[in-house]
Each structure stands twice: as C-alpha cells, then as structure tokens.
N, C-alpha and C positions, 0 to 999 in steps of 0.2 A: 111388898112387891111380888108380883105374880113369878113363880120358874119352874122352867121345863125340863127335862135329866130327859139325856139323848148318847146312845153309847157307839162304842165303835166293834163293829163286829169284824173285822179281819182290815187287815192292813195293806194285801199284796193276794192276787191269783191263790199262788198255794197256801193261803195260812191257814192257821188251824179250826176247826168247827166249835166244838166245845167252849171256849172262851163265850163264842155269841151265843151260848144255849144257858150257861151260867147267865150272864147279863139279861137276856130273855125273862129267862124264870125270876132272878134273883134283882134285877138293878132299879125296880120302878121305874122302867123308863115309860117316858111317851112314843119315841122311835127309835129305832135298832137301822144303824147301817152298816154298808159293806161297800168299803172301797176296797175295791180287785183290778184295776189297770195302774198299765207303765207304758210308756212310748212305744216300746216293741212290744208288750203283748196286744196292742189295739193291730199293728200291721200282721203281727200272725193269724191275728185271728179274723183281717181280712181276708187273709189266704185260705181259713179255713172254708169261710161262707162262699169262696168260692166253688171251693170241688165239692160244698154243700150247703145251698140254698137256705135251709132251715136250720145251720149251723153258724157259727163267728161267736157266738155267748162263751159265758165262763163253761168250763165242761165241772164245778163244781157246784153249779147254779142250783142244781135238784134236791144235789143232798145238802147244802145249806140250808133252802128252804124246806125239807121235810122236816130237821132236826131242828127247827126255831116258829114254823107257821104256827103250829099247836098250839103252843105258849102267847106267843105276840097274837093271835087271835081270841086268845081265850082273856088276853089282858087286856085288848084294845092298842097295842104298840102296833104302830105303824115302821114298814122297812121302805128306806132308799137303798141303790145301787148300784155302781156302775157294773154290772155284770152283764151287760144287755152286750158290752164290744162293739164290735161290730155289726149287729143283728138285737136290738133292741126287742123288736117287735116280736121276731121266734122266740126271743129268751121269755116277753110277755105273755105268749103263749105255754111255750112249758111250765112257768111257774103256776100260771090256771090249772093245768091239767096237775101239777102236784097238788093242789087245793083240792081238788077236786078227787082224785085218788084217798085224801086223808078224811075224807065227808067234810070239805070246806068250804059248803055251799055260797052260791054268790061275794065271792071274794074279788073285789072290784084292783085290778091293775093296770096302770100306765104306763105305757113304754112313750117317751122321750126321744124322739128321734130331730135331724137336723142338724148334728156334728157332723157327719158325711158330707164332705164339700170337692170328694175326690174330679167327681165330673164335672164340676165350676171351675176345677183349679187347671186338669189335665191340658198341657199346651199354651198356658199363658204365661208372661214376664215376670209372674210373683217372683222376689230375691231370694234364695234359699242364705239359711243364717250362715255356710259353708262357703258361701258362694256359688256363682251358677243363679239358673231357673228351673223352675218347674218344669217349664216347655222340654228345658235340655236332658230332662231326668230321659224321655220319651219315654219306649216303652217298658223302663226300668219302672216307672212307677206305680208301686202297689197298693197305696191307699194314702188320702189326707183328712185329716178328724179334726176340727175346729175346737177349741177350747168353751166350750159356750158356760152360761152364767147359770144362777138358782133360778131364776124368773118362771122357767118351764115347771120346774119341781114346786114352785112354791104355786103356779096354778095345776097341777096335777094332784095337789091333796086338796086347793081349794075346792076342788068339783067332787070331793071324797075318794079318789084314790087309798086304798091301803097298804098296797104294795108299789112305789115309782121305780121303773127300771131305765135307766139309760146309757145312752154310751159314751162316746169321749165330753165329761165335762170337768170342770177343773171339781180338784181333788176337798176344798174347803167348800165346794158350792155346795155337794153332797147335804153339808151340817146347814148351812147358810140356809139352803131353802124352807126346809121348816122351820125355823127360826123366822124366816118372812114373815111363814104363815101364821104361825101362833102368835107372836104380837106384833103383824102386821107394819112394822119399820118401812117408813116408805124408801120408794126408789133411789133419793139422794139424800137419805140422811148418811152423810158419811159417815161419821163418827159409829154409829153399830152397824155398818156393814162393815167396816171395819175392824171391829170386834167380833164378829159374828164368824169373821173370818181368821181372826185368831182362835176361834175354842175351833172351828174345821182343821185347819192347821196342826192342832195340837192334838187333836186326837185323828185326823187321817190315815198315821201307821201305827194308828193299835200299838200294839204290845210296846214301841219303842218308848211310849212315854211311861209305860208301867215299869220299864227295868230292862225290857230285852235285850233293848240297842246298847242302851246304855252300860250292863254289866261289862266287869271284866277284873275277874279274883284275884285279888289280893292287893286291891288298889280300888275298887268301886262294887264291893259285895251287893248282890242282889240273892235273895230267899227261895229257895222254890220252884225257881225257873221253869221245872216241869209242868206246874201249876198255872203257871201265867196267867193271870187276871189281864183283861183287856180296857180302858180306860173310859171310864163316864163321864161327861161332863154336866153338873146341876145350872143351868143360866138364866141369868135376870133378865129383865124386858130392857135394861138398861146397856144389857150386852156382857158385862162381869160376868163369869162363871167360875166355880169350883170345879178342879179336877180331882177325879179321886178312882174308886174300882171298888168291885163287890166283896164287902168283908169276909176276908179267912180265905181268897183268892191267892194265887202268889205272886212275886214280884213285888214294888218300891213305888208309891210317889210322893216327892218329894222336890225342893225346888230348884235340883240341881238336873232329876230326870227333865221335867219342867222346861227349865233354861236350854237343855240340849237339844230337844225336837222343837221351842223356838226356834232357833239358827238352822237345823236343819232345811238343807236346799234355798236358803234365801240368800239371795245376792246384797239387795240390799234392806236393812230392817226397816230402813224409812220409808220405801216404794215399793214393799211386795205387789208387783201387778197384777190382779186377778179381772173377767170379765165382769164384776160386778162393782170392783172399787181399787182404787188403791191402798191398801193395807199398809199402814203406819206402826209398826212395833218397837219403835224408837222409846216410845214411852212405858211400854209396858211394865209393872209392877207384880213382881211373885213372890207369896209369900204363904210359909205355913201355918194352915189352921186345924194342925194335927195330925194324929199315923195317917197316914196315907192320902189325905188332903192338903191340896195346896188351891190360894185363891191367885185370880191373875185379873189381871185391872189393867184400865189405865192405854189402852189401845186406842188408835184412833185412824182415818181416814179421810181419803183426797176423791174427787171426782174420776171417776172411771177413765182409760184413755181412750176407746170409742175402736178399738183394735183387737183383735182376737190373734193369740199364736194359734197356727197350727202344727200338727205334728203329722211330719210325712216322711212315710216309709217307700222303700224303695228296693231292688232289689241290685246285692252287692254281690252277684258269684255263689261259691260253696264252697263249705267248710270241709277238711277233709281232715282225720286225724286216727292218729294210734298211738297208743301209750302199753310199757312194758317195764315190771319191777327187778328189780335185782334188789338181793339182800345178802348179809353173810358179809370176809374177811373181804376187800376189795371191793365194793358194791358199787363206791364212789365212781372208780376209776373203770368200775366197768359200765356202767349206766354212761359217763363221759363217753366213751369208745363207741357205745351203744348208737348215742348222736351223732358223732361221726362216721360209721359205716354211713348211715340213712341220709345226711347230710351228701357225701359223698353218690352215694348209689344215685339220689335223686336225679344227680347233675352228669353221673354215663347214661342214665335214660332220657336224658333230654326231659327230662318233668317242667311243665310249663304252670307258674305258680304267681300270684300275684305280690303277695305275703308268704314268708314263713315264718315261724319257731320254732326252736329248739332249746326244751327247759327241764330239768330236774325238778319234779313238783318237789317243795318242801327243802329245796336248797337255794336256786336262783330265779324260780320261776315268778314269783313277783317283784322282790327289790332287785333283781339282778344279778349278771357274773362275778359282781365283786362282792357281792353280800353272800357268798356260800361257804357251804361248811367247808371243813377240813382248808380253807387259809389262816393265815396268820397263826397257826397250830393250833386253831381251833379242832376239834375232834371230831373226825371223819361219821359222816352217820354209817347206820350197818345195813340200811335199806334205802334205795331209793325208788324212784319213779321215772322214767322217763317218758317224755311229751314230745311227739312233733305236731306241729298242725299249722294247716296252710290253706290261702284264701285261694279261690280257681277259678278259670271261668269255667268250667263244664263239672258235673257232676261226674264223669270218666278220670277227668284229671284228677281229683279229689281226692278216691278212690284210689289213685296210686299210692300216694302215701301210707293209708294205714295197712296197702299189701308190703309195703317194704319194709314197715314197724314187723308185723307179724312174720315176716320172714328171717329175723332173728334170731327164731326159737332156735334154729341148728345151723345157723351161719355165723354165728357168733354175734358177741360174747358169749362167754358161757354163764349158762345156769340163771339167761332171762324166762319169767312167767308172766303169768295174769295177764296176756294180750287182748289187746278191746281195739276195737276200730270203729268208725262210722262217719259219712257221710249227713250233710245238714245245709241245708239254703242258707243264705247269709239276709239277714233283713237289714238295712242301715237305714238310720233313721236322720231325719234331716227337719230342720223346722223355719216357720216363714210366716209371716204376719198378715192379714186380712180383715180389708172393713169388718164391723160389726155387724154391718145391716147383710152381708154376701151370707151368713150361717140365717138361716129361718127354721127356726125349733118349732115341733110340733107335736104333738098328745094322738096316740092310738089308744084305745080303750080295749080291755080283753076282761071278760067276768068269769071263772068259775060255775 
C-alpha cells in the first residue's frame, strides 16, 4: 500500500523555525506545512492590512521560507500554509520574491483566497454564537473569515502549485488537502476524510504531540525540550497513519502524547465538525510501534453539514495597563497596598473603565484571592508583581491606569520598581455560521 510522510512545521504564529528545517532536510517528507493562525491573530492581522495594503501575512512568512525553500526545493517537498491571514495574495507574492532572491527560479505559488466574507456578512441577521448579530456589531466590526474546506488546496497542487498559501481555513484541512491529492479520495468518501482529518488534527500543533504540551517534571518527563522535534506523520491511502519525528530530535511520542492532542479542542469525539466532513474519533485505535512511533487506526466519518463557522472579530475598547515589583521582608503586603492606592486613586479621578483587575502575578492572579500565598500560613513570597488592567472605551482612558501604576514609584509603597505600562486595542472575537455556498474559494497564481 502506497504512503506519503507529511510533517508539521510550527504550530502557532510564533513558533519556532528550526524544527521545520530539521524535518525539511531530515523527514523524507513529500510536504512540509505551517499552521500559524488563531481566531485573533486572523482579526489582527486584518488590522494590519489595513493601515497596510500589502501587509495582513504572518510577519514570520520570509524567514520561514528562506530557512526551508532550499531544502524542500532541492527534495521536491512541497509547503501548505495558513500564513497568507489576511492577505493571502501579498503573502504569495513575497514568498516569490524570497525564491527568487535564493536563485529559485520559476517556483510556482498559490494563494487561496475566499475565507474573507467580511463584506457579505457586514449588516446582515447572521446570529452571533454570543448572541446579537452581525448587523448590531456596526461599525465595531473588523473582520469575518469563513472556515473553508481542503478542496482549494487539493486543486492548487493539482495544477502544480509548490508552495499553497491561504488564509482562514480549518486547521486539519491544511494536511487533508494533499492527502486528496495524492490518492485522490473522493468528495464523500467519509470514512478517509475522516481519517485524513484525524493525522491534520494530530499533527496541526506541532510540538504538542511530540512532548511540549504535554510535559510537566516529575509527573510526565519529556527529554530535550530544547531540541524539540516536530511531528511527522507516514499515511496510507487507507487513511491510518504513523506518527512519529526525526531520529535524535527531542521530545516523546508516545500514546499517551498521542491521546492528548486527540481530545485537544474537540467538544465532541464523535462529530468533530469540520468543512469537509464530520470527523468520527470515537473509534479511534493508538498504539505503539516503537521509540517514538505510535500507529493510530480506526477513525471514521459522517457527511459534511453543508455549513461553515465563521470567526468574527470585532473591536472591544482598549486595554490599558501597568504593572510594578516589590520584593524583600513585606513584599506581600506591600504589593496588596500597592492595588489599593490605584484601586482607590482610579475612582477620586473619575477613571471611566469597562473592566478592571487587580492581581498579584504569581499569587492570585490566575486561581484567585483565595488561592494566594501567605494564607492559611502558607509562606509569604519575598517578591511580587503587581497588575492592574482595564478594558476602556478610549485610548486616553487606558492610559490613565498605567500613569497611576507608575506613579507609585514615590507615592508609595515603598521600594516599588520594574514599572512597564502600555496601551493595546482590544480585538474580541465572536463566531456565527454561514451557508457553505456564501465562502467562493479561489486560486491566484504568482511564479518566481
């Protein structure tokens, strides 16, 4: 039975390069992807292409692709990627002009456009998942990206694409669409799009399934960490696949990593909904076939529901904040003090606030007031942090908080430092459902 080895070259915007230059060189793959979107980075980086036309892409688009064309050209691996964002088309175009800078003459790419459904949606009844509509967002609303299916990707390597770049498509389609392509699964075979979407799945955030997510010392040892191997998956035309990573990499697979970034983000394992199928992992089978391989079987799949999420962004105010350490005998109780001057002060200036906090990082600022140190005699720490930050409507109001954090330095407590402030738009994200026929994907072609 024919199989294909297809890896995962990062898992999130910022992750790291090197893993996809290992894999590149070292994985025998046939294609090397890059999944780099989240919900809010597709609306930031609507913002971006706004105040820049030829901007909205990953801004790490370049040098990924310097540090991997080389290789993947010179082996015949082909890259997918959602790095296009917002702006598929410029991102297809810079990636030429890196080809082209390295002498990598006639290097044929596709950018994928047709998740943009911002000005179909802007003012209509769509339900937002929150509640509300889109119409009521008015002109809070800064972008809507339809989830769209492999179909585009799996006709952009048919017509010989080397490089497919696109933007908001779901995160399994990425893998799914070559997989089309190379043994050509039709449109309703369930069962391997099904599967096809399980090894996407499973390898969509990179390093989690190799040990990253997963570590955590002295209870779940993972090797290396610094090293981190990124995960490959070998697949049959049957849809089974092996997961495994580049020998003498770092990090674990194993079928416990395995089982974990299964479950990851699925509501339910029986109806993972995706635009090309319903994904069935109820049945799924993992098991190991040695260091660092595990085999996974046994998936299966329902008819698509003929519906696309979208993911809409919108804008929520601005963030304003300042934070300030105290360390030494008392640190506790003066960092506490510290948020109440600013608590206090906020409310004789009349500060107009949507939201606020008020948290001691690394005492109550994630589980809470009652989870901190020094109760229950627990032992006072000797440094803390303290945090305000608060949602605004104005950028001016924002602003006020982190002048009041920094004006602690000599109004007390004593013996605050490290003062940091800054102001930041707030993007909230919101999400709504839409025919499948309303998204129309489409292929721009761009050559080196």
């Amino acid at each position: 039975m024919r199989t294909l080895r297809i890896g995962a070259g990062s898992g999130f915007a910022g992750d790291r390069i090197e893993p996809a230059v290992e894999l590149a060189e070292h994985g025998g793959l046939r294609y090397l992807v890059f999944e780099c979107l989240a919900e809010r980075t597709i609306a930031l980086a609507q913002l971006a292409k706004r105040r820049d036309p030829e901007g909205g892409y990953d801004s790490l688009l370049a040098a990924r692709m310097r540090a991997v064309l080389p290789a993947c050209r010179r082996q015949g691996i082909r890259i997918v990627t959602n790095m296009g964002a917002a702006n598929p088309v410029a991102a297809a175009r810079r990636v030429a002009e890196v080809a082209r800078n390295l002498g990598l003459q006639g290097l044929r790419v596709a950018a994928v456009t047709g998740d943009d459904v911002t000005d179909r949606l802007r003012g209509t009844d769509a339900a937002l998942d929150e509640g509300g509509t889109v119409a009521a967002l008015g002109n809070r609303l800064v972008s809507a990206n339809a989830y769209i299916g492999a179909r585009p990707i799996q006709e952009a390597l048919a017509a010989g694409a080397e490089v497919v770049v696109t933007g908001r498509v779901a995160d399994p389609a990425l893998f799914l669409g070559p997989l089309l392509h190379e043994f050509g699964w039709a449109e309703d075979d369930w069962t391997r799009l099904g599967r096809g979407t399980l090894v996407g799945h499973l390898l969509e955030c990179a390093g989690q399934v190799t040990g990253g997510y997963f570590a955590d010392p002295g209870r779940k040892e993972v090797p290396d960490l610094a090293r981190l191997g990124f995960p490959l998956a070998e697949v049959s035309e049957d849809g089974t696949a092996t997961i495994t990573k580049v020998p003498g990499s770092g990090g674990r697979v194993t079928p416990a990593t395995v089982k974990e970034q299964l479950l990851y983000e699925v509501h339910d394992p029986a109806r993972y909904l995706q635009p090309d199928v319903a994904a069935d992992f109820s049945g799924v089978r993992v098991e190991a076939l040695g260091e660092d391989a595990v085999r996974v079987s046994g998936g299966d799949g329902a008819p698509r529901t003929g519906s696309l999420k979208v993911s809409v962004g919108c804008h929520e105010g601005w963030f304003g904040e300042g934070q300030i350490s105290y360390a030494g005998p008392g640190a506790l109780a003066r960092g506490r003090l510290a948020l109440e001057i600013v608590r206090e002060r906020l409310r004789l200036i009349g500060h107009e606030a949507e939201e606020l906090r008020f948290d001691l990082i690394g005492v109550d600022s994630i589980l809470g007031p009652d989870a901190g140190s020094g109760a229950d005699g627990a032992p006072a720490p000797r440094e803390v942090r303290a945090r305000v930050i608060g949602r605004c409507h104005s950028p001016e109001e924002a602003e006020r908080i982190g002048h009041e954090v920094d004006s602690l330095y000599l109004n007390g407590p004593a013996s605050g430092g490290g003062v940091v402030k800054s102001v930041r738009e707030v993007i909230g994200i919101r999400s709504c459902l839409i025919p499948e026929a309303d998204a129309r994907p489409g292929l721009t072609w761009v050559e080196a």
